[in-house]
Structure formats: C-alpha cells, structure tokens
C-alpha positions as CSV (number, residue, x, y, z in Angstrom):
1,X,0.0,0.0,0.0
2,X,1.3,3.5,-1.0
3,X,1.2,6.3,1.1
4,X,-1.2,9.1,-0.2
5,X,0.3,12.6,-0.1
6,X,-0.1,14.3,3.4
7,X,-2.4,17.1,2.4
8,X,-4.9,14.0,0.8
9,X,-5.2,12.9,4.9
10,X,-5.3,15.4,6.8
11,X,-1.8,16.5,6.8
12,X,-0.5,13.0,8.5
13,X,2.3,11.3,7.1
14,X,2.5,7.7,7.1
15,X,6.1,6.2,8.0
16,X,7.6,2.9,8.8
17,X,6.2,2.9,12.3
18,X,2.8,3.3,10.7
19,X,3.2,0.1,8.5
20,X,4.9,-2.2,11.3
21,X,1.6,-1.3,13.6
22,X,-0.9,-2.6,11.0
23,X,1.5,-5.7,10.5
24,X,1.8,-6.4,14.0
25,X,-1.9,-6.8,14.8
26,X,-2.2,-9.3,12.3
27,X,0.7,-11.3,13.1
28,X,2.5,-10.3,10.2
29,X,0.3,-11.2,7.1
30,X,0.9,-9.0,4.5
31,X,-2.7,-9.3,2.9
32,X,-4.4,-8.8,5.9
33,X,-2.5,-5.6,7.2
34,X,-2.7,-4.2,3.3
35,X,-6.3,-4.6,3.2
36,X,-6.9,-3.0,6.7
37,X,-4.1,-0.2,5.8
38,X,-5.9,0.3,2.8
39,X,-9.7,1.0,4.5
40,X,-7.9,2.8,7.2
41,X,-6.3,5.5,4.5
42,X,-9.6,5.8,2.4
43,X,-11.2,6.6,6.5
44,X,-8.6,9.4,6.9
45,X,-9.7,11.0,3.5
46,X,-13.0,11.2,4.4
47,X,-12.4,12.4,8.5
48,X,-8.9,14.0,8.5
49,X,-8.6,13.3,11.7
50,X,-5.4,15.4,11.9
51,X,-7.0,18.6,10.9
52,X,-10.0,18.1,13.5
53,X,-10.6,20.9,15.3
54,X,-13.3,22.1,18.8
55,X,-15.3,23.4,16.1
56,X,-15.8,20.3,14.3
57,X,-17.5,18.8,17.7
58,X,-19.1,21.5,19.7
59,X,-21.1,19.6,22.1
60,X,-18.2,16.7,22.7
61,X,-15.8,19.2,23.3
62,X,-18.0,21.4,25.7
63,X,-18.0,18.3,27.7
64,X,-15.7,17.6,30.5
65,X,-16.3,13.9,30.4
66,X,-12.8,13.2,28.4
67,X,-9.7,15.6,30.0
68,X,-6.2,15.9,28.8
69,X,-3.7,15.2,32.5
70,X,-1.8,18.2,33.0
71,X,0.1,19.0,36.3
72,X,1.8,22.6,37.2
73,X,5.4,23.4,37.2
74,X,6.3,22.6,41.5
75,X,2.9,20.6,42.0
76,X,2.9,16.9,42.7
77,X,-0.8,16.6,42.8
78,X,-2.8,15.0,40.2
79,X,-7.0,15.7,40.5
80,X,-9.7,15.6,38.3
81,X,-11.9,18.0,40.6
82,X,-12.9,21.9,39.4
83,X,-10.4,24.5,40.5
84,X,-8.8,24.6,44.1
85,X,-9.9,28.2,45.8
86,X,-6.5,29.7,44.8
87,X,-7.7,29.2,41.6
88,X,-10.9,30.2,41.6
89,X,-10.2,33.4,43.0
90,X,-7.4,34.1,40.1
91,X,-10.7,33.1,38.3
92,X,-12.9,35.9,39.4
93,X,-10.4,38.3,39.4
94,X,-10.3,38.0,35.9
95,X,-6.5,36.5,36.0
96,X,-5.9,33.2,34.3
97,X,-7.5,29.9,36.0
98,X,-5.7,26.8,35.3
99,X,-6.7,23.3,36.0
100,X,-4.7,20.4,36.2
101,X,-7.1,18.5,34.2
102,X,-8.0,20.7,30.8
103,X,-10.6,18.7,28.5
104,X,-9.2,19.4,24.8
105,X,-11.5,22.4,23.1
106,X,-11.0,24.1,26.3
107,X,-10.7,28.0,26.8
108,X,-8.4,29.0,28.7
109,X,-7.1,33.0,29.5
110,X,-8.4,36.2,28.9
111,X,-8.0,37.8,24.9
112,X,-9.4,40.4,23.2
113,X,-13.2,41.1,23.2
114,X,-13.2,38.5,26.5
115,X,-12.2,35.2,24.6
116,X,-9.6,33.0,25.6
117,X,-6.8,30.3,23.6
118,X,-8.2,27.0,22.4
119,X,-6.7,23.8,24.1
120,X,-6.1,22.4,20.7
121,X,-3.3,21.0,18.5
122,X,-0.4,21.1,18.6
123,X,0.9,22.0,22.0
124,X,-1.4,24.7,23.2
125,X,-1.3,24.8,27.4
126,X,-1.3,26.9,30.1
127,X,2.4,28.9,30.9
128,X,4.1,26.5,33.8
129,X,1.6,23.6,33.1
130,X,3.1,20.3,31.4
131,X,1.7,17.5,30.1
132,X,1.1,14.0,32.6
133,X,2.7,10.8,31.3
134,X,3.7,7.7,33.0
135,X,7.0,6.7,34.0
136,X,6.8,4.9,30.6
137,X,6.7,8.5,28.7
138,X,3.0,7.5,27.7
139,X,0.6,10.6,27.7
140,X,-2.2,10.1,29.6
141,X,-6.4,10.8,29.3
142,X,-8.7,10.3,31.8
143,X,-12.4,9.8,31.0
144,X,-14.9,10.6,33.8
145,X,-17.9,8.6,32.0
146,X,-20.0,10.2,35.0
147,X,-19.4,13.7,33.6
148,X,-19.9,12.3,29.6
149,X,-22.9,12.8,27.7
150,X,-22.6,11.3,24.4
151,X,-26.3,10.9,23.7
152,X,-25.9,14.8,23.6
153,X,-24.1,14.8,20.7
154,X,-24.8,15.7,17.1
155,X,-24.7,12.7,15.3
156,X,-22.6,9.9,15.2
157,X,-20.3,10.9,13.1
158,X,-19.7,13.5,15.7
159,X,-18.3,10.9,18.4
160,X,-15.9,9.4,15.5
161,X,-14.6,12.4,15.1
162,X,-14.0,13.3,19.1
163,X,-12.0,10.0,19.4
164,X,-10.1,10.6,16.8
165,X,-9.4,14.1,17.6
166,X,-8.4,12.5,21.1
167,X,-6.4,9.9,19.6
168,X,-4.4,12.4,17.5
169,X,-4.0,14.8,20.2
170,X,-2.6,11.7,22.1
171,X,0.0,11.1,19.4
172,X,1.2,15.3,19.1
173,X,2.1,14.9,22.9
174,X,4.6,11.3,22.5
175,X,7.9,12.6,23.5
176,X,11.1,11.3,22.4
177,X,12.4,8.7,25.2
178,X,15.8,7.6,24.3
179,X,16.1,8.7,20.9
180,X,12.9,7.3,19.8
181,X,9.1,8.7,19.9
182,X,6.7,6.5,22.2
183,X,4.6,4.8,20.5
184,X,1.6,4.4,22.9
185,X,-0.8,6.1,25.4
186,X,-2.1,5.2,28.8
187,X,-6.1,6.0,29.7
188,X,-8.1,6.2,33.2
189,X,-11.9,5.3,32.8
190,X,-13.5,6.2,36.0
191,X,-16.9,4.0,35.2
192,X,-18.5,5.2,37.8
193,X,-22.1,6.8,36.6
194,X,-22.4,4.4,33.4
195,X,-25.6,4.0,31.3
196,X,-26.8,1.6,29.0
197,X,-27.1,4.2,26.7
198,X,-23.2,4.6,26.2
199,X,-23.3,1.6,24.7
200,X,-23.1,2.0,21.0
201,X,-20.9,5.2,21.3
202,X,-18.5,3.2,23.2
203,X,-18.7,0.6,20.6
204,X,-18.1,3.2,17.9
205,X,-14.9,4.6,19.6
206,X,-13.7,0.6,20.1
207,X,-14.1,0.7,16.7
208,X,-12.0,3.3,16.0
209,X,-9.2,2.4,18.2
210,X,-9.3,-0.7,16.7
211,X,-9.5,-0.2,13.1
212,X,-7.7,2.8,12.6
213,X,-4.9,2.9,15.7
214,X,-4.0,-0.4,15.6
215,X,-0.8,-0.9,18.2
216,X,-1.6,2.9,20.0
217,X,-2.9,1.5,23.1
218,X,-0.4,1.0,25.7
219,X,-2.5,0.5,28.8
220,X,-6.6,1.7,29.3
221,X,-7.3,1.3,33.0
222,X,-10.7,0.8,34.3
223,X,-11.7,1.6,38.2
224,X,-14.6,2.6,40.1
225,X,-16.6,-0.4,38.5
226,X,-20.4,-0.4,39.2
227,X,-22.0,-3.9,40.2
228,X,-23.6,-3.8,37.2
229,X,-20.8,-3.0,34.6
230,X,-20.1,-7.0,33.8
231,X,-23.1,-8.0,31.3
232,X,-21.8,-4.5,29.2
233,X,-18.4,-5.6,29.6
234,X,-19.2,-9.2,27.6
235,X,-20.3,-6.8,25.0
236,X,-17.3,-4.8,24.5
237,X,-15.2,-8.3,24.8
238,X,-16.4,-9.1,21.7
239,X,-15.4,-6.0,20.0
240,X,-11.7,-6.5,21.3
241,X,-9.0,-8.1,19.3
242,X,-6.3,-9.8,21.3
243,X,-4.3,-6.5,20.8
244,X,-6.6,-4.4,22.6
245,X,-7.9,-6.8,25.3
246,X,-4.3,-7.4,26.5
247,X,-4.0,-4.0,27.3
248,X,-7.1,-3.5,29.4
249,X,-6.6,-4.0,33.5
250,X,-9.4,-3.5,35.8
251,X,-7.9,-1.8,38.8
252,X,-7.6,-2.9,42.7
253,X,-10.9,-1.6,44.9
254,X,-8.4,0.4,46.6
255,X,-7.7,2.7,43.8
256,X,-10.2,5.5,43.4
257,X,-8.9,8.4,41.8
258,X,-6.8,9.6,39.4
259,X,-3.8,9.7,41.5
260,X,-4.2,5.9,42.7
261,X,-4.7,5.1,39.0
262,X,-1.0,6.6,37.6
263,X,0.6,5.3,41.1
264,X,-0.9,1.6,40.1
265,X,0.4,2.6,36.1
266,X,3.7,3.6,37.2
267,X,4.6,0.1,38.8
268,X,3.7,-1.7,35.4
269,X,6.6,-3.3,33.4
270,X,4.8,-1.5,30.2
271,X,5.8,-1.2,27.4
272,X,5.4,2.4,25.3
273,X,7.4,1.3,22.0
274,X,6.0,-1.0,19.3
C-alpha cells in the first residue's frame, strides 16, 4: 500500500512505524494488514482526523467527560476536581485559572473582546503547566464517563470524530524517550455513573481504536466499577482483538482516583514502543 500525499489525509504522514503497527496486529500477514491499511487511508480522507478541530465537535468538546492530565510546574498533585480556591479566585479576578485536568477544546485566559486560547493542536497549554505521562513516557487521558454525555451529541459521526481528535491529540504529545518517539498512550476510565445508553458510542470509539490505531494502546485502565458493569463488559469483549484486550486491566478496589490510578500505572513493566 502507498502512502497518499499528506495534504490528501489530513496533513499526517505515514512512516515505517505506521506500516509495522498494521502488521503487528495481524501477526505479520501482508494481505491482511494491506487490506486493513488500505480501508484505514480511504477513513482518513474522508475524517482527517489530523485537521479536527473544537469546532468540528461543539457539544463533545463542551464536555468535560474526556480531559487531557496536565500538572503545574512545582505541584505533585494530580486531580480531576474543578479549581482549588486559589484558583478560583485568580478566576474571578479576571487572572488566568488553570486546572490540572483541561478537556481538549477548552478555553483557557483572557483575549481580546473577553475570549480566551483553544486547548487544541499542537501543543497549546497553560504557561508553567506540562503534560502528565507515566514513568513509561505514555501521555495520559482520563475519562470521567460520569461527567460524559454522548447521547448529547450531534450525530454519530460526531463521536468518530471526538476519538479521533483525542487519539491524535494523544499522538502530538509522545515525546522522544531515548532517541525514539513512544509509540503508545495510557487511559483512566473512571466507570462510575455508566448508562446503557453509552453503549453503542462506546462501541463506535472501540471501533475506532481498533480499526484505525492499531498498536496505539499502551495500557486503558478501568476503576470505580459499578455492580452492574459486567453483562456491558461481555459486549465490548467481543469487539476486542487480542491487541486491545491485553491492554485493558481493571484496577484494585483500593484505587479511586486519578492519583491511585497513575501510582498503580507507574509500577507496570509497560511497554510504550511497538
């Protein structure tokens, strides 16, 4: 399979790292990785997923169900909560209020005519903020499903397009570890607060994952699992490929928050290259 021209896609480029992903998921068969290659380039014509943008999914993005780990320069903490006081008040004052956790689409500051910078692609954060990864140099999202409303959004074309957004957001913030870019990401599902009617948009995002970012998934960690999450979890099994399934670790009782989560990630032998 040839690689179309970046502007044809998006402005993505595929490389060698891109071709031994597809053939790893399919234990090396040429025909099998070319045909899925082949579907997944034809997708990326029709989404771009690179050029995606807040504006391309207004109500997903207004959502503070999926957030972007960031931690300030000096701060050990990690939380997923609204701003501390301190903050607040900076806040109200009309200074700039930064949160450790930033859904992407997020406005942030105080520009011209009242508006603020969008927490979009490339790089865009906060001044003395960086970006959360585990030991591993994955980056890291956490999805509060409590705090996710997908049967608010537009269509469903709308919630293809917010996980890929996410997944190529994840992808712009792999750092270089040892003179190589990590390959993978790490993300915290707090499933506390699921509904049944997640269901088919969190089989459309498996599908995503699975068809189109083959080998991206370093480690997805599920905690704060209701009593009656198990007869939804046979559905998503089913959905898995052995790829994805070896990846997913439901989390001790003891761990209850985001900072429990990356303590239990950071003892993990992981690995973050393909």
């Amino acid at each position: 399979v040839s690689a179309p021209l970046p502007h044809a896609i998006g402005g993505e480029t595929l490389d060698a790292d891109t071709y031994q992903r597809f053939l790893q998921v399919h234990g090396w068969s040429l025909p099998k990785a070319a045909a899925m290659l082949s579907k997944d380039i034809e997708w990326r014509k029709r989404v771009r997923p690179r050029a995606l943008r807040p504006r391309h999914m207004p109500a997903a993005c207004s959502q503070r169900g999926w957030v972007v780990l960031m931690r300030h320069q000096g701060s050990g903490n990690l939380t997923e909560d609204e701003p501390s006081p301190p903050e607040a008040a900076a806040a109200h004052s009309g200074r700039p209020a930064y949160l450790p956790t930033l859904r992407i689409g997020h406005y942030f500051g105080r520009g011209k005519g009242g508006g603020g910078r969008s927490l979009h692609p490339p790089h865009t954060k906060p001044p003395l903020a960086h970006w959360v990864y585990t030991r591993h140099g994955m980056p890291v999202t956490y999805v509060n499903v409590r705090a996710w409303h997908p049967e608010r959004f537009t269509s469903r074309d709308e919630c293809t397009r917010f996980c890929a957004y996410h997944m190529e957001h994840y992808i712009r913030r792999m750092p270089v570890r040892r003179g190589r870019r990590v390959q993978r990401a790490c993300i915290l599902i707090s499933l506390s607060g699921f509904k049944a009617s997640m269901v088919p948009h969190v089989c459309e995002c498996i599908q995503v994952l699975r068809r189109h970012y083959p080998g991206r998934l370093g480690v997805a960690c599920l905690y704060n699992t209701p009593s009656y999450w198990y007869p939804f979890w046979r559905i998503f099994c089913g959905l898995f490929d052995e790829e994805i399934m070896s990846k997913v670790h439901f989390l001790p009782a003891s761990v209850s928050d985001v900072a429990g989560a990356m303590a239990w990630v950071d003892k993990q032998q992981l690995h973050a290259f393909l």
